[in-house]
N, C-alpha and C positions, 0 to 999 in steps of 0.2 A: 812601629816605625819601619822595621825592616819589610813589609807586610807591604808597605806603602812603596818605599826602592823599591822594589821587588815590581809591582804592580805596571810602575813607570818605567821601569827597565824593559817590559815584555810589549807595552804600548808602545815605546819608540822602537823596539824591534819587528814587533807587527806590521807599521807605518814602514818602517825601511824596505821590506818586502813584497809589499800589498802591491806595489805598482813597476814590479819588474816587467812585465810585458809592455809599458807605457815610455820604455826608454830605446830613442832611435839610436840605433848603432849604422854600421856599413855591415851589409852583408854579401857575401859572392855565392849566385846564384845559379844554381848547373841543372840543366834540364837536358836529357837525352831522353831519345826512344827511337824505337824499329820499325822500320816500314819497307816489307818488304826482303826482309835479311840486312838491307842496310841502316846502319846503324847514323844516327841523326845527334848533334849533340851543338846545345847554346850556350853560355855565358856571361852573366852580365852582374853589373853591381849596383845594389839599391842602396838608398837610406831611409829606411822605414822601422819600425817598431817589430817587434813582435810578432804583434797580434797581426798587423797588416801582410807581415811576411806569410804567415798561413792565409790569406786571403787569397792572394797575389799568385800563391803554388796552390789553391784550388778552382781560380779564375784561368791558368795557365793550363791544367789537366782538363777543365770540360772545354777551351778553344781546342786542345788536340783531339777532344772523345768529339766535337761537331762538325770535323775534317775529316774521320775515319780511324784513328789510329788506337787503337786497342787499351784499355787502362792499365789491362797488364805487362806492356811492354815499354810506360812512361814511369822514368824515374828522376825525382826530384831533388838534388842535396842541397845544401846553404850550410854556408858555417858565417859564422861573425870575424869580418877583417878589420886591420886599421884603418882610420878614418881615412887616411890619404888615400886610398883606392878609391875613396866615391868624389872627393873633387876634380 
């Protein structure tokens, strides 16, 4: 019996996890880089998942690498905010 708990204990803990990257949050989204010595910098706020957030910052790096601007001098951050920033 305990064998059994045990089993279904770890099944719905598995299920609660398996789809963290499936849940949209608000994220703020900061992209700078240099062109030039001067220094360039955007921000903006999405509602996307995860998964799409890494899309979005490696869609966002090859528009800057097919303009000129170097990969080493584009940097990307995103943190997760409350949701009232994206309405």
């Amino acid at each position: 019996m305990k064998k059994l708990v045990f089993a279904a204990v770890l099944a719905c803990v598995g299920l609660a996890f398996s789809s963290c990257g499936d849940v949209q949050r608000c994220y703020e989204i900061t992209v700078t880089y240099k062109v030039m010595g001067q220094e360039f910098s955007a921000t903006s706020h999405e509602r996307c998942t995860k998964n799409e957030l890494k899309d979005a910052e490696a869609e966002v790096k090859a528009q800057l690498t097919a303009i000129g601007v170097s990969e080493d001098v584009i940097t990307i951050k995103s943190k997760a905010v409350p949701d009232s920033n994206c309405e």
